[in-house]
C-alpha positions in Angstrom: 83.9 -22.4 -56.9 80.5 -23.6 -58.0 79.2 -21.2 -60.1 75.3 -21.7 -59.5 75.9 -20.8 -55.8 77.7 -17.6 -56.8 75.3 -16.1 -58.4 72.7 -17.6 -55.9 74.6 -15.7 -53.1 75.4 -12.7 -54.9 71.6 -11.8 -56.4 70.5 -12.1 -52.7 72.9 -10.0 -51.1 72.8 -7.5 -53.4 69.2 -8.2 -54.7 69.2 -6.4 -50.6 72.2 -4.4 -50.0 72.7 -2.8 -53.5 75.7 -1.2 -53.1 77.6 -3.7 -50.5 80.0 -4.3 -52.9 81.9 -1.1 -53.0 80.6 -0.2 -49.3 81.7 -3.7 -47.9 84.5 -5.3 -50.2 82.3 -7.7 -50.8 84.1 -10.8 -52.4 82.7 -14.3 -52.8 85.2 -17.3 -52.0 84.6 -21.5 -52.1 83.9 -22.6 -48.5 84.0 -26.2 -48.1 81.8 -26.9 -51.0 79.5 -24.1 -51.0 80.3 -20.1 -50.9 80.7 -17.9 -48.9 79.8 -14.1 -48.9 82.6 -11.5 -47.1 82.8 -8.2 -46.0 86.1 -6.2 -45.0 87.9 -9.7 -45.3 85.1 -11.6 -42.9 82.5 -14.0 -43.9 78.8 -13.4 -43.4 77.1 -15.8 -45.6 77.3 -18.9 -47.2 75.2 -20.5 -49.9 75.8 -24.2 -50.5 73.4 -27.5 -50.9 71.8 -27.0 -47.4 70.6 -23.6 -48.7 71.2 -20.2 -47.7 72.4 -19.0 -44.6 73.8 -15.7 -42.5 76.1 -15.7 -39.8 73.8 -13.8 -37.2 74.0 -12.5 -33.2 73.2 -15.1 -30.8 69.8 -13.7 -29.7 69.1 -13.6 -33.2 69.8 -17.0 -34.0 68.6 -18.4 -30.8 65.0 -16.2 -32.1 65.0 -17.5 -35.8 65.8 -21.8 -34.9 62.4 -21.2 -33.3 61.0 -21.0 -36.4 59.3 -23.8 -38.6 61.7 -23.9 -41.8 65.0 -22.8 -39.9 68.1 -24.7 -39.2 71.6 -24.8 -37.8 74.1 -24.9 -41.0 76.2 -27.7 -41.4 78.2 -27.9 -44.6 78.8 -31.9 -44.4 75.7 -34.3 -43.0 78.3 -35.5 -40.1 79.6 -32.2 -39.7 79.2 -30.2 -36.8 76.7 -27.2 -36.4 78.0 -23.6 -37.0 76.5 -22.3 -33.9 76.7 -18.5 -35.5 74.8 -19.4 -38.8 70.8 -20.2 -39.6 69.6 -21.4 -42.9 66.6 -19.2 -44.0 63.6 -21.1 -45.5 62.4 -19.3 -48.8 59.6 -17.5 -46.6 61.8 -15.4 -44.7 64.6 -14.9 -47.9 61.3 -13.8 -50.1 60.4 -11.0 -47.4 62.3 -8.0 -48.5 62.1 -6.1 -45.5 62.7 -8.9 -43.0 65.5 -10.2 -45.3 67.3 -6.9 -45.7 67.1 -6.6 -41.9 68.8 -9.7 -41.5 71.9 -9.0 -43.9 72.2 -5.5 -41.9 72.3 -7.5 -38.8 74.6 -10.0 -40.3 76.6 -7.0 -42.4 77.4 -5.6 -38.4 79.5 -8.7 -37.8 82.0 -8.1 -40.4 82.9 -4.4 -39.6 85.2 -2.2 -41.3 89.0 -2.8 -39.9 89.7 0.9 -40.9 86.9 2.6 -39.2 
């Protein structure tokens, strides 16, 4: 697992949701190159050479790709497109509120099995 995405991944999901790691199970795994984020077992975020992105509602996404700086996450250059996933420029990752919104809506997607 490359280490520089790690903590990349980790300071921003925690830099927003303090205590997902004991709330969530959070647990970082290698993901085709990059790595991912998961909660309860189910992966929510990645972090690779493309950047950083959150697996997100439809709506959501469909909102955000909209936006100048957004994209569809591929992990290869001929890969296809995770429909489910956006890559957030640094504008929207350097909001605090609009970020920790979006890991919340993210977060949702990856709900407790035992609740």
């Amino acid at each position: 697992m490359n280490p520089t995405y790690e903590r990349r991944i980790a300071k921003l999901i925690l830099g927003a949701r303090p205590r997902a790691a004991r709330t969530h199970g959070l647990e970082f795994k290698a993901v085709f190159g990059a790595v991912g984020a998961y909660a309860h077992g189910r992966i929510f975020a990645t972090c690779g050479k493309f950047g950083f992105a959150l697996k997100l509602p439809p709506r959501t996404v469909a909102r955000l790709l909209e936006e100048k700086g957004t994209k569809p996450l591929k992990y290869f250059a001929k890969g296809h497109v995770k429909r489910d996933y956006v890559v957030l420029p640094p504008r929207i990752i350097n909001d605090p509120k609009r970020f920790k919104k979006l890991v919340d809506a993210s977060l949702k997607l990856a709900p407790d099995p035992k609740a």
